[in-house]
C-alpha positions in Angstrom: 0.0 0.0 0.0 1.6 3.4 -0.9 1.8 6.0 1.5 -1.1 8.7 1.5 2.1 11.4 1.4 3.4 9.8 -1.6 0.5 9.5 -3.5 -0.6 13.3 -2.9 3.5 13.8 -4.3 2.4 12.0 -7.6 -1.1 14.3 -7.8 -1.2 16.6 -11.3 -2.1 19.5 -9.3 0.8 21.3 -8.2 -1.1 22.7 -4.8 -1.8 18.9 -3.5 2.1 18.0 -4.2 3.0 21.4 -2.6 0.8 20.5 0.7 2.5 17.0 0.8 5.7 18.3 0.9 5.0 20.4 3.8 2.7 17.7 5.4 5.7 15.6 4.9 8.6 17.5 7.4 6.4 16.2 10.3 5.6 12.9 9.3 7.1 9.6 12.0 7.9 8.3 8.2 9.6 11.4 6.7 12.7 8.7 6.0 10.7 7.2 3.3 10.0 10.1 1.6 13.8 11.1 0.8 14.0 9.9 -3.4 10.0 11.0 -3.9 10.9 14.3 -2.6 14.5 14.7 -4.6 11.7 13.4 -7.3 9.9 16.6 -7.0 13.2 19.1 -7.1 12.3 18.4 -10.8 9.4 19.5 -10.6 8.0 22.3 -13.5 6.3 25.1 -10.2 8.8 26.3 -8.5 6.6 26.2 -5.0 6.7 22.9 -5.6 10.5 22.1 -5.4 11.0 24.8 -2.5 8.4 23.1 -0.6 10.3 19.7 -1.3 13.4 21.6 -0.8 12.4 22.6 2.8 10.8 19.3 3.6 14.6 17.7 2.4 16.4 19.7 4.9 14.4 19.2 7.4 14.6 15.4 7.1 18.2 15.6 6.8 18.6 16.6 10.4 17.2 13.2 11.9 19.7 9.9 11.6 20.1 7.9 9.2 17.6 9.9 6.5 19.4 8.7 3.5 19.1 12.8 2.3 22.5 13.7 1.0 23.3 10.1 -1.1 19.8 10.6 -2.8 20.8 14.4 -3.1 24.0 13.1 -4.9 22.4 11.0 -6.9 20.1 13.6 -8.5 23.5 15.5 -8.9 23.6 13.7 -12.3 19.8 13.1 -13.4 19.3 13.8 -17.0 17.0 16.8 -16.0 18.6 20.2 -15.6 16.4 21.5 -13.0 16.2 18.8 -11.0 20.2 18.7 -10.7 20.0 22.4 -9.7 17.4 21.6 -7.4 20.0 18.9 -6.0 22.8 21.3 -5.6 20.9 23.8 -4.5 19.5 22.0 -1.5 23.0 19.7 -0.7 24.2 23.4 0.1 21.2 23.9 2.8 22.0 20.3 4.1 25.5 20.8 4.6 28.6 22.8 3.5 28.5 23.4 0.2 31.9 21.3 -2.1 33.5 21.1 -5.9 30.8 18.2 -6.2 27.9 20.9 -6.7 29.8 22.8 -9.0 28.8 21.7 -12.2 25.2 22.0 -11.5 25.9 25.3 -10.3 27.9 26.3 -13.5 25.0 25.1 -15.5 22.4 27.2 -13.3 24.3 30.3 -13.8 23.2 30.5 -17.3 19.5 29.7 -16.0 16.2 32.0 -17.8 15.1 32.0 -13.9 16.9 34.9 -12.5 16.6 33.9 -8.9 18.0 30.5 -9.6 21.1 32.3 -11.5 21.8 34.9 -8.3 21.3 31.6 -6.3 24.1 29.9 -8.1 26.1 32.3 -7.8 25.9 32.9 -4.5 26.7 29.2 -3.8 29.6 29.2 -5.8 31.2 31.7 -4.0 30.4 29.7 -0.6 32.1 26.8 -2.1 35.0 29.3 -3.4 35.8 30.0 0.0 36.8 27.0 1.0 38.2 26.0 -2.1 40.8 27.5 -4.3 39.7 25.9 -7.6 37.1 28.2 -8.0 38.5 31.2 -8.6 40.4 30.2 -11.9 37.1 28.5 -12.6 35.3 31.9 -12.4 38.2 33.6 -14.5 37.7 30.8 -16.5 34.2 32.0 -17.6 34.2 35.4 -17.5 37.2 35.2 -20.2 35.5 32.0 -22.4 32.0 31.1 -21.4 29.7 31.0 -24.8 27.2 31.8 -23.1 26.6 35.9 -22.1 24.5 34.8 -19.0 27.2 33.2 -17.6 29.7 35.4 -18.3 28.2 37.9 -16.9 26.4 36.0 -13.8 30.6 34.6 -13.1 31.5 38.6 -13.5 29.5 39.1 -10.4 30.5 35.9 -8.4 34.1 36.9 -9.3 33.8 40.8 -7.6 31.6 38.6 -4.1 34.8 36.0 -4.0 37.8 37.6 -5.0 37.7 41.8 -4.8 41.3 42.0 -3.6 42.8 39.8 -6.1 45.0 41.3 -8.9 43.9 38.6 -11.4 40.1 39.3 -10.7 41.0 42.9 -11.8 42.8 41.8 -14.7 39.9 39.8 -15.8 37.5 42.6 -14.8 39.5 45.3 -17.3 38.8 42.2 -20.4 35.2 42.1 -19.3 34.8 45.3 -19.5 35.7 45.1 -23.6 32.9 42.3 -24.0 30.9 42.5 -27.0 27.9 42.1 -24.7 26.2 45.0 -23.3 25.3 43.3 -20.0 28.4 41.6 -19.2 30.0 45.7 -20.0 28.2 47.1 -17.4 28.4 43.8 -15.0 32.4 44.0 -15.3 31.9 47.9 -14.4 29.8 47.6 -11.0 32.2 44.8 -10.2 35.2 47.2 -10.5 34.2 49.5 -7.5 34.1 46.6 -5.6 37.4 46.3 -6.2 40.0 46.7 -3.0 43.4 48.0 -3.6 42.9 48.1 -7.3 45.9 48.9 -10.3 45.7 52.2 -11.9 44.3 50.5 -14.9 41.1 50.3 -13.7 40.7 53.9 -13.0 42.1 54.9 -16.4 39.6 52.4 -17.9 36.8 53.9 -16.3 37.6 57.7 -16.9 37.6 56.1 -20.6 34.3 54.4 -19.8 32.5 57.9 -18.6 33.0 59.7 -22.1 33.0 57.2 -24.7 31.3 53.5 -24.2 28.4 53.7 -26.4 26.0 52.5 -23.8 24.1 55.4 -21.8 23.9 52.8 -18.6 27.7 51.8 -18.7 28.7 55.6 -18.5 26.2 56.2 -15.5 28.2 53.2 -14.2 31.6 54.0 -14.6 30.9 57.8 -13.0 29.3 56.2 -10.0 32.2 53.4 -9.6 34.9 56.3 -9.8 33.1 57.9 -6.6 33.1 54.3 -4.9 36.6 53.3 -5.9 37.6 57.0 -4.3 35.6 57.2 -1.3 38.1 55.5 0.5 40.3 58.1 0.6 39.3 60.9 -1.6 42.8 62.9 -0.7 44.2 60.6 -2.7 41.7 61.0 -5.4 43.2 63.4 -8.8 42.3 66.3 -9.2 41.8 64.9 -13.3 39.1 62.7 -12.2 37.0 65.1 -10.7 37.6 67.5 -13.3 36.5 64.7 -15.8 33.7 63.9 -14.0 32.1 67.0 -14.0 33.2 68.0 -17.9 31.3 64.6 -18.7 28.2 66.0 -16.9 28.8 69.6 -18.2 28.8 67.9 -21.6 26.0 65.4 -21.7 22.2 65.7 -22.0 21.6 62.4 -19.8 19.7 63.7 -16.6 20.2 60.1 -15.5 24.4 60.7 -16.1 24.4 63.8 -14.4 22.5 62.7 -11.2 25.3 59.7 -11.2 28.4 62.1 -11.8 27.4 64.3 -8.9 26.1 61.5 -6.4 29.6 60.0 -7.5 31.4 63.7 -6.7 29.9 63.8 -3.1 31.8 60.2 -2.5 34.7 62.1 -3.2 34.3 65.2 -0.9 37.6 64.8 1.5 35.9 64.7 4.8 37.3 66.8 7.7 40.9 66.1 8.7 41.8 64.0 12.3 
């Protein structure tokens, strides 16, 4: 006889799968449940592989639940998002490792945007504890095919690595792209930057007056007054005058509000 939870996890309506999920966290059998519910991290409504998500985790926690070796298993199903769902909920169920990381790759170059900024927020988890990843992420933002994941690794890169000299040199090639959004992704990266080479300055005084995107000028103006804020002593007195000649010279309301929000960051404060 099949369980009543298992049957309303096979229902076609995605509520009644949903409310099994849920109903099965508290169940004395919640063991048997473990492959139905990696079953379901396939599944097409995303409240429906959360729930099973949650329900996963929260079986995990009792012995001998048989979670994370059905979680690895579903690692390498033929279905892309039930292997996201996998990786995604190994790294609730414990510290996330290099075994997630092709899932996570995969997921960066998602349609769903919350599973992309997901991914990318594991694979910075698991790139602080492992070393590999950072090549890995250089890796992609040089060569990916895919724009999504360039740009998606852009952003893990700046979260894992903003004081590295390579992730700048990386950043600077980014910033070249042929795509538009990995342009302006390698340019909000760059004031995240700590301790970074004159080159990216130079690149983003070059950025404010002559990229041909509107939104990656904004960017680069508003990235000078982050990368300055630090100390804006230090700050030439060039880039403040090119700031405000690129404001002087430009009909973009949206350019101008940036340059001087970006010119306040670089007011020295008073002197200790």
């Amino acid at each position: 006889m099949t369980h009543p939870i298992l049957h309303r996890m096979a229902s076609r309506h995605p509520e009644e799968r949903r409310a099994a999920c849920l109903d099965a966290r508290g169940d004395p059998a919640a063991v048997l449940f473990a492959e139905a519910l990696v079953g379901l991290l396939g599944d097409p409504v995303k409240a429906v592989v959360r729930a099973a998500s949650d329900a996963l985790v929260e079986i995990s926690r009792g012995a001998d639940s048989g979670v994370e070796g059905a979680l690895l298993g579903a690692l390498h199903s033929d279905e892309p998002t039930r292997r996201w769902g996998a990786a995604f909920t190994a790294a609730r169920v414990a510290q996330p490792n290099l075994r997630l990381l092709p899932a996570l790759v995969e997921a960066l170059g998602c349609t769903d945007g919350d599973v992309r900024w997901a991914a990318a927020r594991i694979i910075v988890d698991v790139g602080h504890g492992h070393g590999e990843v950072l090549p890995l992420l250089v890796g992609l933002v040089r060569g990916g095919e895919n724009p999504v994941v360039r740009r998606m690794a852009t952003y893990a890169l700046r979260e894992l690595a903003p004081d590295r000299p390579e992730a700048a040199a990386v950043l600077l090639e980014a910033a070249t792209d042929r795509d538009v959004q990995v342009r302006r992704a390698a340019t909000t990266a760059m004031a995240s930057l700590l301790g970074p080479p004159p080159q990216i300055g130079r690149h983003l005084l070059g950025a404010l007056v002559s990229d041909p995107d509107a939104a990656t000028r904004r960017l680069a103006a508003l990235a000078l007054g982050e990368l300055g804020s630090e100390d804006p002593r230090a700050v030439p007195a060039e880039t403040r005058q090119a700031l405000a000649t690129a404001s002087e010279h430009s009909e973009d309301i949206d350019l101008q509000r940036a340059v001087r929000l970006a010119l306040q960051r670089l007011e020295p404060g008073p002197a200790h």
